[in-house]
MOPAC internal coordinates of N, CA, C and O (Angstrom, degrees):
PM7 1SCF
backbone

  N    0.0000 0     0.00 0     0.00 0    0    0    0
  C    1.4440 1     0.00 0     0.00 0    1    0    0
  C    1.5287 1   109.33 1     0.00 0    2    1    0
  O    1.2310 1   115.29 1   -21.89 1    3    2    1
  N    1.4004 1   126.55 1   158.11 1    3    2    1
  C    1.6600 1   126.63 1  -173.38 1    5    3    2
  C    1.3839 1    85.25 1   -82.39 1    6    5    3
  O    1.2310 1   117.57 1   120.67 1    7    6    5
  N    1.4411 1   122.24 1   -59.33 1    7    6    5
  C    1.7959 1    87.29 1  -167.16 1    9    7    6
  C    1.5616 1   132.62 1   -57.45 1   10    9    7
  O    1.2310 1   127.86 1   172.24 1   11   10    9
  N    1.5844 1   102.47 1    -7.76 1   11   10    9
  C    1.6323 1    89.86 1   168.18 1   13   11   10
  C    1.5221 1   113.25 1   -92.88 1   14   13   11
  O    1.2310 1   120.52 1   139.72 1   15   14   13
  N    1.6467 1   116.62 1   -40.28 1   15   14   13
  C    1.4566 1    86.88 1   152.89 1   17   15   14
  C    0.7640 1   151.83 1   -35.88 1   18   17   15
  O    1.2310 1   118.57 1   146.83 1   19   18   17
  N    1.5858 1   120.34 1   -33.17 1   19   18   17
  C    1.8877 1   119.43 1  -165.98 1   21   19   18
  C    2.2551 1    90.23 1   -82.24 1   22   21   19
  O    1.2310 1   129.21 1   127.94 1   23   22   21
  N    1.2572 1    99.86 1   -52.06 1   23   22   21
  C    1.7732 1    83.78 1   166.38 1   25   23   22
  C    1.4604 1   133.74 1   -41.36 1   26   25   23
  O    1.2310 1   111.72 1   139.79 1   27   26   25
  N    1.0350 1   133.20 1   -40.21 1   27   26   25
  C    1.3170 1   160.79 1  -142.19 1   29   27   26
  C    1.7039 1    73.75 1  -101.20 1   30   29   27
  O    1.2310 1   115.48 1   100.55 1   31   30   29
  N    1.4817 1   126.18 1   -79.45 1   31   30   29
  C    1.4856 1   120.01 1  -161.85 1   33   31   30
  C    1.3889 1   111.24 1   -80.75 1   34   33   31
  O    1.2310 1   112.42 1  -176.71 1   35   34   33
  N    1.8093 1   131.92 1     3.29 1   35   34   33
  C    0.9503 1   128.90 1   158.48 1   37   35   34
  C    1.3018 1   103.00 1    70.19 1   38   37   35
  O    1.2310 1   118.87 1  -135.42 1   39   38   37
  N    1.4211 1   119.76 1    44.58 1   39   38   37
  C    1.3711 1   123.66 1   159.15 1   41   39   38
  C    1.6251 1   107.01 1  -122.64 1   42   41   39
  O    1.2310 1   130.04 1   -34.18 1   43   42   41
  N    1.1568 1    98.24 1   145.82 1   43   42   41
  C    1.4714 1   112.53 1   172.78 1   45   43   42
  C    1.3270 1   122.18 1   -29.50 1   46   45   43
  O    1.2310 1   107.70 1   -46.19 1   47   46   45
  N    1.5089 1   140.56 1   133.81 1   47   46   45
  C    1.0697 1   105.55 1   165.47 1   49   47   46
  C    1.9624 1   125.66 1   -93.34 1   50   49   47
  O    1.2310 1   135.04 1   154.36 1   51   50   49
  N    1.7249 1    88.51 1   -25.64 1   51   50   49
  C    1.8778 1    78.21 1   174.61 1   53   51   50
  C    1.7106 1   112.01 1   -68.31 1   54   53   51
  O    1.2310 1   117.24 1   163.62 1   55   54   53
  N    1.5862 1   122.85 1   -16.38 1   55   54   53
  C    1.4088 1   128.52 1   150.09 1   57   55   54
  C    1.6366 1   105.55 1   -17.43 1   58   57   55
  O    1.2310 1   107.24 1    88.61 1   59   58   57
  N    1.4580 1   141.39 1   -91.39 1   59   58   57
  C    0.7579 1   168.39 1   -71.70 1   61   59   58
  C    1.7253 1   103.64 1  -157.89 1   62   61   59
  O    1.2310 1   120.41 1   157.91 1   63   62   61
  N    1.5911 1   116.82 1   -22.09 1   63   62   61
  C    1.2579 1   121.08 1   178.62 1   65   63   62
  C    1.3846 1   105.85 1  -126.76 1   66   65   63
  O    1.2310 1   121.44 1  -164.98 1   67   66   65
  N    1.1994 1   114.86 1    15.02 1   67   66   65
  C    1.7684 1   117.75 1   159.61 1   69   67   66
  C    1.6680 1    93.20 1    82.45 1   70   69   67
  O    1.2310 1   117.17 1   174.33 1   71   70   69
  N    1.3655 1   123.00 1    -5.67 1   71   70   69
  C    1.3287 1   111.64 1  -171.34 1   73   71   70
  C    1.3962 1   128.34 1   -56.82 1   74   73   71
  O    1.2310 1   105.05 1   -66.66 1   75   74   73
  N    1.5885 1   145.27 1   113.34 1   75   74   73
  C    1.1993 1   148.19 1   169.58 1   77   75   74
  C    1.7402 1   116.27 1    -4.77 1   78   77   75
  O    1.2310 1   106.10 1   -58.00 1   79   78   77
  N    1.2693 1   143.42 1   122.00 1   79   78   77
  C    1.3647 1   124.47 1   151.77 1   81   79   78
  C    1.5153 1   117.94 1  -128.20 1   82   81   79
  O    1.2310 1   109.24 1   -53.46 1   83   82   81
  N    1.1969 1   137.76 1   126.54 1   83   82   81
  C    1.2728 1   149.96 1  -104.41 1   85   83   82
  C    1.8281 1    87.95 1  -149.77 1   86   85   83
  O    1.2310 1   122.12 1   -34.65 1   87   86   85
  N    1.3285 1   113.54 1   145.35 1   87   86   85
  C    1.2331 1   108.33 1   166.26 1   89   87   86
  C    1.3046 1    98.50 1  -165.38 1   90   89   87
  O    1.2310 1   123.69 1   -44.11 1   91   90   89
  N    1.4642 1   110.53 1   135.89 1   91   90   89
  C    1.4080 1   124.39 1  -162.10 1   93   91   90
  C    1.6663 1   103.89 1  -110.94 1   94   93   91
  O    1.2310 1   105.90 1   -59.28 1   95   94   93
  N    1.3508 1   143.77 1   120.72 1   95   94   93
  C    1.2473 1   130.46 1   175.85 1   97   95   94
  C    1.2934 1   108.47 1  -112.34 1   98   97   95
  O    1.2310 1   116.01 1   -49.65 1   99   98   97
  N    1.5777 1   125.18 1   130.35 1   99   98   97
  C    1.6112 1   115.00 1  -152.32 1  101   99   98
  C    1.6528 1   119.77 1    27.24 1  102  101   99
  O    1.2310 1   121.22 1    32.95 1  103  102  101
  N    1.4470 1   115.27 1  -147.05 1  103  102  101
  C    0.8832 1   116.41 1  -167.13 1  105  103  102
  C    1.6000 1   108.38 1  -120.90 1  106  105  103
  O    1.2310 1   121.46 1  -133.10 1  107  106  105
  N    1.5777 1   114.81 1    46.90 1  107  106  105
  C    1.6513 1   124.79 1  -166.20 1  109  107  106
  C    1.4732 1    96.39 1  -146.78 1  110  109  107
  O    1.2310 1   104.43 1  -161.84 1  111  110  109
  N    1.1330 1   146.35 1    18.16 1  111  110  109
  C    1.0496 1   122.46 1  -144.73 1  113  111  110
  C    1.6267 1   126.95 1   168.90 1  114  113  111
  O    1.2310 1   114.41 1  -102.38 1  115  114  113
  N    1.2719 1   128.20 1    77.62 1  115  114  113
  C    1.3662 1   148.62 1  -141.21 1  117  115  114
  C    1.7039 1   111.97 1  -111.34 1  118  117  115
  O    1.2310 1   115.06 1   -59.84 1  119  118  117
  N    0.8489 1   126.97 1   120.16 1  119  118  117
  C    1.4464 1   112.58 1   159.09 1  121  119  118
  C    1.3987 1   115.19 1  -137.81 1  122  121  119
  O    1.2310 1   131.51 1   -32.75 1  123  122  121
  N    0.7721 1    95.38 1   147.25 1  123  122  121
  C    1.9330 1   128.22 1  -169.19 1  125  123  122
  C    1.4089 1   129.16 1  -125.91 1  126  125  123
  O    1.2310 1   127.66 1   -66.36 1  127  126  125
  N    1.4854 1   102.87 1   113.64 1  127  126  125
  C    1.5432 1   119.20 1  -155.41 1  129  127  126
  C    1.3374 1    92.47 1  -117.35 1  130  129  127
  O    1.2310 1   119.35 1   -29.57 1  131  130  129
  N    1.5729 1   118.85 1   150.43 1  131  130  129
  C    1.2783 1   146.81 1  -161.65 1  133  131  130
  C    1.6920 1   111.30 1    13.88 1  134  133  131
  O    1.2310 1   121.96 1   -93.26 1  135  134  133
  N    1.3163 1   113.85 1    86.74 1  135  134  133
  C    1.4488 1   126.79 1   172.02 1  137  135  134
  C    1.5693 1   112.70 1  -111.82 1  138  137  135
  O    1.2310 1   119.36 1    13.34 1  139  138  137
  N    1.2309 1   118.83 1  -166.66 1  139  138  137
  C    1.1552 1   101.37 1  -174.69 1  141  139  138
  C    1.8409 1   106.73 1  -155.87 1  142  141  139
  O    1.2310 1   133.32 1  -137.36 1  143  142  141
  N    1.1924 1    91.87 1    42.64 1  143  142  141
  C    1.6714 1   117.31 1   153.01 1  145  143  142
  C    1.7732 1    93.01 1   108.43 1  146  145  143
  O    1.2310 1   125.50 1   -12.42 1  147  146  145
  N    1.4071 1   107.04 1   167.58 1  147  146  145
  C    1.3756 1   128.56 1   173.09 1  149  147  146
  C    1.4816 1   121.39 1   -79.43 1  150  149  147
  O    1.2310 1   113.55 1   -58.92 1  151  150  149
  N    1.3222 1   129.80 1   121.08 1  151  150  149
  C    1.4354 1   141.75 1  -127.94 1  153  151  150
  C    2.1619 1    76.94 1  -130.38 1  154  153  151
  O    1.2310 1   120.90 1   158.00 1  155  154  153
  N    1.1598 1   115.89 1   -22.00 1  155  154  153
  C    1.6802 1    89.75 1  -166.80 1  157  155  154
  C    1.8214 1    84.41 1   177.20 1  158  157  155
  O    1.2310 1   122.36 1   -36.73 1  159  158  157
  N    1.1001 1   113.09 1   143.27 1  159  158  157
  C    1.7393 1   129.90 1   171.03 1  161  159  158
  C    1.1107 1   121.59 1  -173.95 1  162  161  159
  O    1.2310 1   123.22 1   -64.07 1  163  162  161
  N    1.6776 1   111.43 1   115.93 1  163  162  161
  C    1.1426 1   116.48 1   177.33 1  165  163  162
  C    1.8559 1   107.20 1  -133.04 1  166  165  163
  O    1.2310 1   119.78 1     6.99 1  167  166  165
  N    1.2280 1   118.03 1  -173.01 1  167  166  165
  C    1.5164 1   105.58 1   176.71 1  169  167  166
  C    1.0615 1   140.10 1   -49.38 1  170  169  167
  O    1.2310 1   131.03 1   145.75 1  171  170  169
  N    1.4755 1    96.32 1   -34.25 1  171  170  169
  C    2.1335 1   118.01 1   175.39 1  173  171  170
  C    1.5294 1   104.37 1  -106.22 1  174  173  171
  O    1.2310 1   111.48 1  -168.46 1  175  174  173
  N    1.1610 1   133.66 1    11.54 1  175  174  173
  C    1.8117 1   128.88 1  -162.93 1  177  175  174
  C    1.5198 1    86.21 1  -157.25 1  178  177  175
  O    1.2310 1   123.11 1   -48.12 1  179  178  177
  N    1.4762 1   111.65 1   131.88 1  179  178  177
  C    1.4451 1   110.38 1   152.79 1  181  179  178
  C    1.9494 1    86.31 1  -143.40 1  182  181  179
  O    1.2310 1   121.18 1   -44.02 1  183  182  181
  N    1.3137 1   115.34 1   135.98 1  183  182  181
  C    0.9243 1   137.19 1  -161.01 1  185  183  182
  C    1.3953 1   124.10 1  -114.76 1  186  185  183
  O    1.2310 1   109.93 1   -79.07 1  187  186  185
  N    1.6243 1   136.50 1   100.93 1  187  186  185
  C    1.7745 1   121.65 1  -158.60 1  189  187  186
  C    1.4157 1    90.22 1  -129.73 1  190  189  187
  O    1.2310 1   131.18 1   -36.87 1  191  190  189
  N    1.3855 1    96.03 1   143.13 1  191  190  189
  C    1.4513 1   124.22 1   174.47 1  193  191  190
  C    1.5785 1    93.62 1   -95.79 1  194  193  191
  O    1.2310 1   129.00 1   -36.41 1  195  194  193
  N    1.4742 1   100.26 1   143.59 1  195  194  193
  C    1.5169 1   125.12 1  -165.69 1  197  195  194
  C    0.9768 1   112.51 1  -165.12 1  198  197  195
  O    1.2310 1   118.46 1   -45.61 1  199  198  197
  N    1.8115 1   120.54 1   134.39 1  199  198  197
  C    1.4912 1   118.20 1  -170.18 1  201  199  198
  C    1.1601 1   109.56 1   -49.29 1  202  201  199
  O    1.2310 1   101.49 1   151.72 1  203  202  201
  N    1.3121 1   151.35 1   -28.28 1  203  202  201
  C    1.6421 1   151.64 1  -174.64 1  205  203  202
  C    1.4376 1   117.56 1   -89.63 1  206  205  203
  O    1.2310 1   128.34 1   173.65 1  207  206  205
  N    1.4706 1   101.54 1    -6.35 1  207  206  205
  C    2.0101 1   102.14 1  -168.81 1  209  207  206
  C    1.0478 1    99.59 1   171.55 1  210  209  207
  O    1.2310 1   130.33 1    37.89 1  211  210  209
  N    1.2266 1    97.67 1  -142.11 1  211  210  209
  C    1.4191 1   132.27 1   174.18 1  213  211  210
  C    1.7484 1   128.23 1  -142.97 1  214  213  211
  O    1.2310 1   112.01 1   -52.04 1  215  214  213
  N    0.9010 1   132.68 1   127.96 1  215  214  213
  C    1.3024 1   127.22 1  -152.74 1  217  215  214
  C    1.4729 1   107.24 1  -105.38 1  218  217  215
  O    1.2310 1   107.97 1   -64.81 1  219  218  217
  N    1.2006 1   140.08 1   115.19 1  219  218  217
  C    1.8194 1   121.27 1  -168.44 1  221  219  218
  C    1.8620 1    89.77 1  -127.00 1  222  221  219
  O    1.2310 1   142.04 1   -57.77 1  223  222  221
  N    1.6316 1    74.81 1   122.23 1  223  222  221
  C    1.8121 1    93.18 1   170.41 1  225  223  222
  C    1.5984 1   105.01 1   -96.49 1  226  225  223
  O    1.2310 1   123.16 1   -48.79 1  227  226  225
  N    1.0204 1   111.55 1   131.21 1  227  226  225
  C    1.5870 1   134.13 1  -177.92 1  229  227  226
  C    1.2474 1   115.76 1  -109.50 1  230  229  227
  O    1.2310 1   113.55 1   -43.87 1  231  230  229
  N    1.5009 1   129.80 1   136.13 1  231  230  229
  C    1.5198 1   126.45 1  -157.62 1  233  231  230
  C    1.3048 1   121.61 1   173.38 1  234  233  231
  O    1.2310 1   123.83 1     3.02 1  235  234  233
  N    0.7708 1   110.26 1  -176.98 1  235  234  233
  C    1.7778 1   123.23 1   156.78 1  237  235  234
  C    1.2211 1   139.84 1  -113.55 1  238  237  235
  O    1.2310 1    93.76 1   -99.78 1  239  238  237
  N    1.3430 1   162.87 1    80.22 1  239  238  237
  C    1.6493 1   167.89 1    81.23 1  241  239  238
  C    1.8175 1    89.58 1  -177.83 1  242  241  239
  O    1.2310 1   130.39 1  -111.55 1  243  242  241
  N    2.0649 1    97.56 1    68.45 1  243  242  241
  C    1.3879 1   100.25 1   171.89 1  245  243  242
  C    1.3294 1   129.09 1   -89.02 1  246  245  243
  O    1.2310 1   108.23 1   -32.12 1  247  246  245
  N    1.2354 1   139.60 1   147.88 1  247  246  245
  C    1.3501 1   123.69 1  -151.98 1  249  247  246
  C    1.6125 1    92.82 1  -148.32 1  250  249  247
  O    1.2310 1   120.66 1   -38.12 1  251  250  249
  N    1.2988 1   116.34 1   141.88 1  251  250  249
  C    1.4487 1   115.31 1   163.49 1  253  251  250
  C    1.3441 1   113.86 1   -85.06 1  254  253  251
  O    1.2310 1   121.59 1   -46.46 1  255  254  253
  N    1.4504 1   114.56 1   133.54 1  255  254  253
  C    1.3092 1   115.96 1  -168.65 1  257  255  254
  C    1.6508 1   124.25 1   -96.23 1  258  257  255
  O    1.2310 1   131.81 1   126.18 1  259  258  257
  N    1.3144 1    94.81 1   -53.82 1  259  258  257
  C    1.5350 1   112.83 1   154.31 1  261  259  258
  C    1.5844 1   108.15 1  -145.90 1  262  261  259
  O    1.2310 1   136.71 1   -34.36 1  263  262  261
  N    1.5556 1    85.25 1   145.64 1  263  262  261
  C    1.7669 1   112.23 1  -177.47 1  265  263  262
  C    1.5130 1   112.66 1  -127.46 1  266  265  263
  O    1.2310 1   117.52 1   -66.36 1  267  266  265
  N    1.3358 1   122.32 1   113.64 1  267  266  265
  C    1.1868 1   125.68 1   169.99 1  269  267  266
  C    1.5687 1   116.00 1  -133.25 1  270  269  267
  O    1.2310 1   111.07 1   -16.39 1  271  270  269
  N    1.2950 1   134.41 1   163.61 1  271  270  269
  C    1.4266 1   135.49 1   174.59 1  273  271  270
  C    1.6587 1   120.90 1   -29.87 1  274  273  271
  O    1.2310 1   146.15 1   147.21 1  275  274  273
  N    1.2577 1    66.75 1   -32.79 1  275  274  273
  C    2.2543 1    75.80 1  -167.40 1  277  275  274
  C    1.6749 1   104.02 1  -107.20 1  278  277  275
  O    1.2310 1   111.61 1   160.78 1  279  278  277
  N    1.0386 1   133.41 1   -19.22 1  279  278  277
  C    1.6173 1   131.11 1   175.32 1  281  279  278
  C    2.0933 1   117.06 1  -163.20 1  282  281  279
  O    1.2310 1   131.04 1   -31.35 1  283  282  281
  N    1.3791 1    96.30 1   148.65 1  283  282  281
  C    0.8209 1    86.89 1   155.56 1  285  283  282
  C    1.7979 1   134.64 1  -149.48 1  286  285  283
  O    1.2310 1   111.34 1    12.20 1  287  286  285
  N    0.8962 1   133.91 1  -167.80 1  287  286  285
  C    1.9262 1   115.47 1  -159.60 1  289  287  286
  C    1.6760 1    98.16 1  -133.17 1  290  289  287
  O    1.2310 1   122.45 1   -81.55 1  291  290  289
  N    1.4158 1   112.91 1    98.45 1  291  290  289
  C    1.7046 1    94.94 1   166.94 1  293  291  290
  C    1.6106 1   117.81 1  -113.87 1  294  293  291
  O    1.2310 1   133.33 1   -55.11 1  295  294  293
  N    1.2292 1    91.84 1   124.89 1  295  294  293
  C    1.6883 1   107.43 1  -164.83 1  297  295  294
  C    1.9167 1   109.26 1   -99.10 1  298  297  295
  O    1.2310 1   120.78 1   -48.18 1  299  298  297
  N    1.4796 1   116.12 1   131.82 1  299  298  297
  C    1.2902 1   111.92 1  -176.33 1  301  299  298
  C    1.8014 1    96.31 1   168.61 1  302  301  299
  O    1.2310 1   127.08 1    12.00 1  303  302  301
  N    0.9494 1   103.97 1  -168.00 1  303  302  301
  C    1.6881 1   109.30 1   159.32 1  305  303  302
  C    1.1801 1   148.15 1   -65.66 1  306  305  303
  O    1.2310 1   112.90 1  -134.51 1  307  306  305
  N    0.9907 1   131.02 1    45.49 1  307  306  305
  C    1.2288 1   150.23 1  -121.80 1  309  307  306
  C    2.0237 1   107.32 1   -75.12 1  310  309  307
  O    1.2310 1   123.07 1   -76.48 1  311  310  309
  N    1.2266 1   111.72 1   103.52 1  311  310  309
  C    1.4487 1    94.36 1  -177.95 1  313  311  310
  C    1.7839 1   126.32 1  -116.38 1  314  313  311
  O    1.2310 1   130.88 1   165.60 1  315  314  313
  N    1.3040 1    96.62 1   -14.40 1  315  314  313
  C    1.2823 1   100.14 1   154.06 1  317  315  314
  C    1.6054 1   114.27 1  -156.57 1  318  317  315
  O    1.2310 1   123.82 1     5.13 1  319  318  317
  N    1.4046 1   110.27 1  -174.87 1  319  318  317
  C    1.5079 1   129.87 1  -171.44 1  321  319  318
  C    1.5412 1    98.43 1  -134.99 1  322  321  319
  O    1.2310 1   122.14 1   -49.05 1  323  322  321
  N    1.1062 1   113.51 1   130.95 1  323  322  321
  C    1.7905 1   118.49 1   156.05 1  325  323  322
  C    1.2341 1   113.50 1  -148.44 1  326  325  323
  O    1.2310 1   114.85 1     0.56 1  327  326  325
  N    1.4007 1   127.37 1  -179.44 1  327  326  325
  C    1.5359 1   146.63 1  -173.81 1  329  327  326
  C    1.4926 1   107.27 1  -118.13 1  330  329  327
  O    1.2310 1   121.77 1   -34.64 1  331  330  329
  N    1.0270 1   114.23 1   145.36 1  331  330  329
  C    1.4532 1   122.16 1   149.80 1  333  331  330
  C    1.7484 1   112.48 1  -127.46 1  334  333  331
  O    1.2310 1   122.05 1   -79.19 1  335  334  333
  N    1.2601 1   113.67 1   100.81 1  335  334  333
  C    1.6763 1    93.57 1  -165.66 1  337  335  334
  C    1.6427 1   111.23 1   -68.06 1  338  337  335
  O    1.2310 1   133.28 1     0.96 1  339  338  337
  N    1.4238 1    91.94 1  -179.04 1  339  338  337
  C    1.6662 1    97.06 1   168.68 1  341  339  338
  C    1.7796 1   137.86 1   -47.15 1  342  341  339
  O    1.2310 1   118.07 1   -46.77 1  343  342  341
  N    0.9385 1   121.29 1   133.23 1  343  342  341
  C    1.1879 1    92.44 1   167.18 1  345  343  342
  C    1.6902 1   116.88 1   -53.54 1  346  345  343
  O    1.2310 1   130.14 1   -20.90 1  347  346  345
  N    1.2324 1    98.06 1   159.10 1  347  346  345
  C    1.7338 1   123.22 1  -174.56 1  349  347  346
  C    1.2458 1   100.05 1    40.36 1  350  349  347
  O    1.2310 1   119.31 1  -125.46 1  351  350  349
  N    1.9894 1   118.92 1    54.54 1  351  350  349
  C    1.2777 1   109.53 1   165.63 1  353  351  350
  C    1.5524 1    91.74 1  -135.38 1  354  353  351
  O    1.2310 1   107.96 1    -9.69 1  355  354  353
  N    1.4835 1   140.08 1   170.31 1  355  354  353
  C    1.5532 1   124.62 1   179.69 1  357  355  354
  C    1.3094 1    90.90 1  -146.27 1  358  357  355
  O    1.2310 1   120.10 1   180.00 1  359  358  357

């Protein structure tokens, strides 16, 4: 099976399945690895398209900080995280 390969070779597996990985540092400070561009951003909403959904950061005076192909960093107040998955995904 690939998921025991990808163990076995000690690679990631959402690496390898395009899957979103998200990392929150306190509560200022977000980064977001392999997404697939910004769907909506405003001061309280910054909004990422992701093979599984969509990811909506909720907050206060949020700002994208840096955006590049492979990650990106939104810094502000950060008060929540949620999903909306894909369509025809549950």
């Amino acid at each position: 099976m690939l998921s025991q390969r990808l163990r076995r070779a000690d690679i990631p597996q959402e690496l390898v399945l395009g899957w979103p990985r998200s990392v929150l540092l306190g509560d200022e400070k977000l980064l977001i690895e392999q997404h697939q561009g910004i769907f909506a951003c405003t001061q309280q909403e910054v909004v990422v398209k992701t093979l599984c959904g969509l990811l909506i950061v909720s907050g206060e005076n949020l700002s994208v900080s840096r955006y590049s192909q492979d990650d990106l960093v939104v810094f502000g107040k950060i008060r929540s995280l949620s999903y909306r998955p894909a369509e025809g995904r549950a």
